[in-house]
Structure formats: C-alpha cells, structure tokens
C-alpha positions in Angstrom: 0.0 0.0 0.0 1.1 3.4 -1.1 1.3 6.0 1.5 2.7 9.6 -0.5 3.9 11.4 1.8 2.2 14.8 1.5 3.9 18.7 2.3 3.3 19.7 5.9 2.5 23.2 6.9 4.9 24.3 9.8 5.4 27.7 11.4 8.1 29.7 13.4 7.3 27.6 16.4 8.1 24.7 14.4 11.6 25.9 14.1 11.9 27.3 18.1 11.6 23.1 19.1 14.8 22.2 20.8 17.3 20.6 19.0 16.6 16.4 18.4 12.6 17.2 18.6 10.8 15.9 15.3 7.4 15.4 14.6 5.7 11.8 14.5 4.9 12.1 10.9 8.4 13.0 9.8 10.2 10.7 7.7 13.9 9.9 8.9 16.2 12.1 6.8 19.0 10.3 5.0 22.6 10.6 5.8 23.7 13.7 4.2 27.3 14.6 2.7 28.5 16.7 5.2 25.5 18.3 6.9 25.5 16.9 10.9 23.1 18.7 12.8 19.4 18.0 13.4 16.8 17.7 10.2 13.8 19.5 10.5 11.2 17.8 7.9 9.4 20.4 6.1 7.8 18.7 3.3 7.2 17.0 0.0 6.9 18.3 -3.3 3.3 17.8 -4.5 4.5 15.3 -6.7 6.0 13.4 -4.2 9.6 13.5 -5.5 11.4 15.8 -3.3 11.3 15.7 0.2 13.0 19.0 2.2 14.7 19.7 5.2 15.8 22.9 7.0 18.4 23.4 9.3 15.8 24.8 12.3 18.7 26.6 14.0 18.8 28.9 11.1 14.8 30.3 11.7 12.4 31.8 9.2 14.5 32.7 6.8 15.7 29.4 6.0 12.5 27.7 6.9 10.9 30.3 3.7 13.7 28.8 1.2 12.6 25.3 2.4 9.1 25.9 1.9 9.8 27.6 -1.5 11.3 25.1 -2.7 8.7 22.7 -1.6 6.8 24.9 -4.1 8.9 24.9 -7.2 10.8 21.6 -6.8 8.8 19.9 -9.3 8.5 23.0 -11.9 12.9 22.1 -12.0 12.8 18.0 -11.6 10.0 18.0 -14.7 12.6 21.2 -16.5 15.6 18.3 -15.9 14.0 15.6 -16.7 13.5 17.3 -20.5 16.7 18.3 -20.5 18.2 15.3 -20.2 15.1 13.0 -21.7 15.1 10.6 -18.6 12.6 10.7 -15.6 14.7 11.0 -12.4 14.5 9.5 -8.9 12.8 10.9 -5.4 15.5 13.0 -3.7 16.1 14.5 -0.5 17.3 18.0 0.2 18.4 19.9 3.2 18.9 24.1 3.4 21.2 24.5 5.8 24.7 27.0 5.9 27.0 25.3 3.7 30.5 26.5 4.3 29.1 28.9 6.5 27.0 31.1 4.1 23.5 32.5 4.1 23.2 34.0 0.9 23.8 31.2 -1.9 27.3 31.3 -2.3 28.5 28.0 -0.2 27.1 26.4 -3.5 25.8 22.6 -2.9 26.6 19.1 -2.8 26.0 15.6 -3.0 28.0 12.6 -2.7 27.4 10.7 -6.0 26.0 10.9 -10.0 23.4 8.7 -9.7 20.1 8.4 -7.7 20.5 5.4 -6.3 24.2 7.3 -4.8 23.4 10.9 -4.6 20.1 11.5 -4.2 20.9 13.9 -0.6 21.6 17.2 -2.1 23.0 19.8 0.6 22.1 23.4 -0.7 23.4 26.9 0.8 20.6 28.7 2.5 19.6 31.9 0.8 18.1 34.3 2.7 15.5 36.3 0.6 16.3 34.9 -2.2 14.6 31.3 -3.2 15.5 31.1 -6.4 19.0 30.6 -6.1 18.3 27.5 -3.5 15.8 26.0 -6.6 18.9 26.9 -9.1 21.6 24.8 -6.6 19.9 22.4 -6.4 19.4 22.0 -10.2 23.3 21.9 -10.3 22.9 18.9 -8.1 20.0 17.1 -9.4 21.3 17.2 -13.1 24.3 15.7 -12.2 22.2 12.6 -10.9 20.4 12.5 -14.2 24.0 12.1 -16.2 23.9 8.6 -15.0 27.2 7.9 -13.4 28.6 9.9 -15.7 30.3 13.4 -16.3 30.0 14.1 -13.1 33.4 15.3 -11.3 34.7 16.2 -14.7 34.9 19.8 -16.3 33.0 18.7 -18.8 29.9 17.6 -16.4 30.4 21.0 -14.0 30.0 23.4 -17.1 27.0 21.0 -18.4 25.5 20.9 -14.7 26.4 24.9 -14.5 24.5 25.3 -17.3 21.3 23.3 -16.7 20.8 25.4 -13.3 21.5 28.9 -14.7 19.0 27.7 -18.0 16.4 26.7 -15.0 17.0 29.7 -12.9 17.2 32.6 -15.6 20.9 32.5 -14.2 20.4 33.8 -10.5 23.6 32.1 -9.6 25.4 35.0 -11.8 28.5 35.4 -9.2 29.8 32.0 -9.7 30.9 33.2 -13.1 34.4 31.2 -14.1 34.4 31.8 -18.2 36.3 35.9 -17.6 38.7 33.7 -16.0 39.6 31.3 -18.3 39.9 34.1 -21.1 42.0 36.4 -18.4 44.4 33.4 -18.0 45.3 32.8 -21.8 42.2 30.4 -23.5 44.0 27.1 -22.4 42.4 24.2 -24.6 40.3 22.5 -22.5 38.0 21.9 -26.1 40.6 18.5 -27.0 41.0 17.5 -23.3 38.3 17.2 -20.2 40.1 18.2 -16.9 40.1 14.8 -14.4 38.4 17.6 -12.1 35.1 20.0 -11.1 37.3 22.4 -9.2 39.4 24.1 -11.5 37.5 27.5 -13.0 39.7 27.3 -15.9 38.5 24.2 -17.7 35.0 25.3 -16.1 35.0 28.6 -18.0 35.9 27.1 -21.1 33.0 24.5 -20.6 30.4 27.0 -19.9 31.7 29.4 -22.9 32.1 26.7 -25.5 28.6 25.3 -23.7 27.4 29.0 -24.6 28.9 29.1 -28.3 26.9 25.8 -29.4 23.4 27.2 -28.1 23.9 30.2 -29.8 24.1 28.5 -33.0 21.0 27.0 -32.1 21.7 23.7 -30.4 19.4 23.5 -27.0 20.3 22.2 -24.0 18.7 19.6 -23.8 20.4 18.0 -27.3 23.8 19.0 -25.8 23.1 17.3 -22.4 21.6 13.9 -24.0 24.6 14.2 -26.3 27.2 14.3 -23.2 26.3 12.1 -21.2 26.4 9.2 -24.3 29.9 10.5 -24.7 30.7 9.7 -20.6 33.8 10.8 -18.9 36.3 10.1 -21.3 34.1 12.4 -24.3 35.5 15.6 -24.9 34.6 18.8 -26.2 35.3 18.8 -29.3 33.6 15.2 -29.5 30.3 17.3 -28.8 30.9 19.7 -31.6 31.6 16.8 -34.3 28.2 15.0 -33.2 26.3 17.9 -33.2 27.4 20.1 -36.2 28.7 16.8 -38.3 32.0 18.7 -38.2 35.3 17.3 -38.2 36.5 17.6 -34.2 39.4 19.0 -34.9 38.0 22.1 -36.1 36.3 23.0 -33.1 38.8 24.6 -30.5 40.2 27.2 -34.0 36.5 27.4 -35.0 35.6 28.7 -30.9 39.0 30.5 -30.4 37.9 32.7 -33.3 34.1 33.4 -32.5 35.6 34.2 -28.9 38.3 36.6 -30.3 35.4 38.4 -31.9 33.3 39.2 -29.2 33.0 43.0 -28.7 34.3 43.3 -25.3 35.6 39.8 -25.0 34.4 37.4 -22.5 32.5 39.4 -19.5 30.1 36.5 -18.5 29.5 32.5 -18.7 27.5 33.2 -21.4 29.3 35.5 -23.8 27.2 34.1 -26.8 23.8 34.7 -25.8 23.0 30.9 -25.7 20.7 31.5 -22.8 18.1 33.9 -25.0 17.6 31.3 -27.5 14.0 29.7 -27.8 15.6 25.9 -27.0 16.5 27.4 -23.6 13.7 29.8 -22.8 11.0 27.0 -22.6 13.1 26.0 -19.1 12.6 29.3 -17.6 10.6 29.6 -14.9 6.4 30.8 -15.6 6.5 33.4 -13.4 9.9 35.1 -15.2 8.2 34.4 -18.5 5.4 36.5 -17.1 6.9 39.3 -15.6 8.3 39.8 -18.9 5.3 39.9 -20.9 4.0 42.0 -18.0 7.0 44.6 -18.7 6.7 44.1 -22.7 2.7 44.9 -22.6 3.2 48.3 -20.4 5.9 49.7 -22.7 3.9 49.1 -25.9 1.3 51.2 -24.3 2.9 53.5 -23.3 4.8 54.3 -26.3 1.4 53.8 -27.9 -0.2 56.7 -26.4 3.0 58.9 -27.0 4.0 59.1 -23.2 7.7 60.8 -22.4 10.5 58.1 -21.5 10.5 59.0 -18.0 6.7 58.1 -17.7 7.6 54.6 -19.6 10.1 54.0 -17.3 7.6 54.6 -14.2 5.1 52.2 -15.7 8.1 49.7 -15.7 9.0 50.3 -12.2 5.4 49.7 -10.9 5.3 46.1 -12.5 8.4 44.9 -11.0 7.6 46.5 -7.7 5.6 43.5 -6.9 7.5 41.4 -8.3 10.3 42.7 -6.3 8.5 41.4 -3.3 7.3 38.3 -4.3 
C-alpha cells in the first residue's frame, strides 16, 4: 500500500523546538554529505519527488527557502528531466549553511552521479532569495540524471552549470568562471576534459564553448543527452563533431575565433547569448516568462499613447515593484 507522503505546513514555532525534537509524521532524513546537525522535515513536493529539510537553528528565513522550494521543486525536476530525456528519482534536500553562508554562495553538494548514490543534495541557504536554492539544487540534481557519468569532470560541472543557470534565468550569476579562463590565456580544455570539477579554468571554457553551441542554435537539452552518451572520457570537441557533423578537430580554431570576436571579449559564462535562444527559454521559470510579458505589454502602451521616456520608465518600475516582493 502506497502512503505519498504529503507537504506539511509548519510555522516559526516549528523551528523554536529544541534541538533532536521531530514530529511523528516525519520521515527519517537520509545521511547527508557533510550536513551533521538535526533535520527538520518540512515537506514534499506535490509530486512526491522531493522531500525538504531545514536546518531549524537557522529560523524563518531558511524555513521560507525550504518551503519555496517545496513549491517549485517539481517545476525544476520536470525542466531536468526534459533536458536530459530521462525521468529522475525521489531525492532528499536539506537548506542548511554550507561553508558557512546564508546567501547562496556555499554552492551545494551531494555525494554521488546517480540516484540510487546521490540523491541527498546539501544546498546553501539563501536568505531572501529562493531562487537561487531551486537553481543549486538544479546543479545537483542534473548531475544525478548524467547517470554515473560526467560528473566530477569539467566537462559535467559546465553541463551541470548550465542546466541550473537555464532553469534559474541564471540567478547564480556570481559564480561566473568563463572571464577567468579568457584572463588566463584560453587554455584548450575543447581537446581535453580536466580529471576535475574544481578548476574554474576548464569550467569557463565548458560553460563558454557550452554557450557558443546554443547560440548557433543547439538546445540544452540535445547537448546534455549528447554528453552524457559520450561519458567521462568524451571531450569537447567530440560534442561539436556530433552535433554540427564537423570534423572535431576544427572546433577549438572554429571557438577561439568566435571568442576573439566578441565586442568586449568574454565578461560573463554566457558570452554568446546561448541562454536567449528559444531551445532554452521553454526551461525558464512561468513566473519570469510572465513578468516579462508584463513589462513588454506596459511599454507598448505606453509608447502607444505617446508618453515621455521618464513616464515609460515609471510604468516599468510599478510592474516589477511587486514582483520585487514576491
């Protein structure tokens, strides 16, 4: 007999329990990567899929990221699941302080690129700002759909990099790695995958090549598929020749020259405009894609009716006031 385990409403005085105290109905959390301390249950996606925790020394901001998430975790497991044309596993997630931080930038974790191995995903509390805790843990959960594969590679960070700033309309902005690997000469990591995720240089590269291919028009989703079929071993370059039907050995000249003509050279992780194209902005969140129509629909009144930039520029402001607050 099937008993889903259904989202639970909890408040402030949820979080003020002392430390150990769970409620009856609360699953037992799993073991997570690093995360020690007690694991407050929050809830389950509707779906059933993803199951939340919260750190409860960290209070009500951290207990809002849980419960947002809890909210748009299955909007980004159905968004991954497209992407990489697979239908993933139930995962566990706990918001807690990774490394310390409160605002996103203590990243996430898991321990391993399969669901069966790393479905407890650690993600950095954000404090007012859900979105990037739904966009790290993205980076997380598409590494479990690359089936054992690419993960721990450069080739797998840029691809899981990727998949969370498509999904997130790139709200984790600041961990930007492509100015880096143009600042420290454009090594080739196109004809090689670095045996590591840690190194921002053969990141950048990923997530600039990554960039390149979508802005000719290749989505995500065909890059991803096409990855992970190529495993740890496939390169760069391997990508190119299956997508474009290009000889491999034209890719790293036939990048090095697009990148050489940027105006301004490489500023961002997406120096190409990959991001805009329509393959990628079917992944973006509704309520994004809405706002913008919302903006788009007041300017074209306004310039309708002939009013004065400054009063365009007012009407703009009072739609994202509320979203501003949302």
């Amino acid at each position: 007999m099937n008993h889903r385990l259904k989202a639970t409403s909890i408040g402030a005085s949820a979080i003020g329990k002392k430390p150990g105290a769970v409620r009856r109905d609360s699953p037992l959390p799993p073991a997570w990567p690093s995360y020690t301390g007690d694991s407050l249950f929050v809830g389950t996606s509707p779906s059933g899929r993803v199951s939340v925790y919260v750190d409860p020394t960290l209070g009500d901001p951290a207990l809002q990221n849980a419960q947002d998430l809890i909210s748009d975790a299955d909007r980004v497991v159905d968004a991954n699941d497209a992407l990489f044309g697979t239908t993933g596993g139930p995962v566990s997630v706990i918001v807690f302080a990774l490394g310390g931080a409160t605002d996103g930038t203590g990243g996430a974790d898991h321990m391993g690129c399969y669901y069966i191995t790393g479905a407890a995903i650690e993600v950095c509390a954000s404090f007012g700002s859900s979105a990037r805790v739904s966009a790290l843990f993205e980076a997380e959960l598409s590494e479990c759909s690359m089936g054992g594969n690419l993960c721990g590679v450069s080739t797998g960070e840029a691809l899981s990099r990727w998949c969370a700033a498509v999904i997130s309309n790139n709200v984790l902005s600041d961990f930007v790695t492509a100015p880096q690997w143009a600042q420290n000469g454009m090594a080739d990591y196109v004809n090689r995958t670095d045996p590591t995720d840690q190194n921002p240089d053969s990141t950048g590269c990923g997530m600039a090549f990554l960039s390149w291919l979508m802005s000719q028009g290749y989505g995500l989703g065909r890059i991803a598929q096409t990855m992970v079929s190529l495993r740890d071993a496939g390169t760069l370059a391997q990508l190119y020749a299956n997508l474009t039907s290009n000889a491999a050995s034209g890719a790293f000249p036939a990048f090095l020259t697009a990148v050489r003509a940027l105006q301004g050279g490489v500023t961002t992780d997406d120096p190409f405009g990959g991001a805009v194209q329509p393959a990628q902005l079917a992944h973006v969140a509704p309520f994004t894609v809405a706002l913008a129509g919302k903006i788009f629909s007041a300017i074209l009144a306004d310039v309708a009716t002939g009013k004065p930039a400054h009063q365009i520029v007012a009407s703009v402001r009072a739609v994202l006031g509320p979203a501003a607050r949302r």
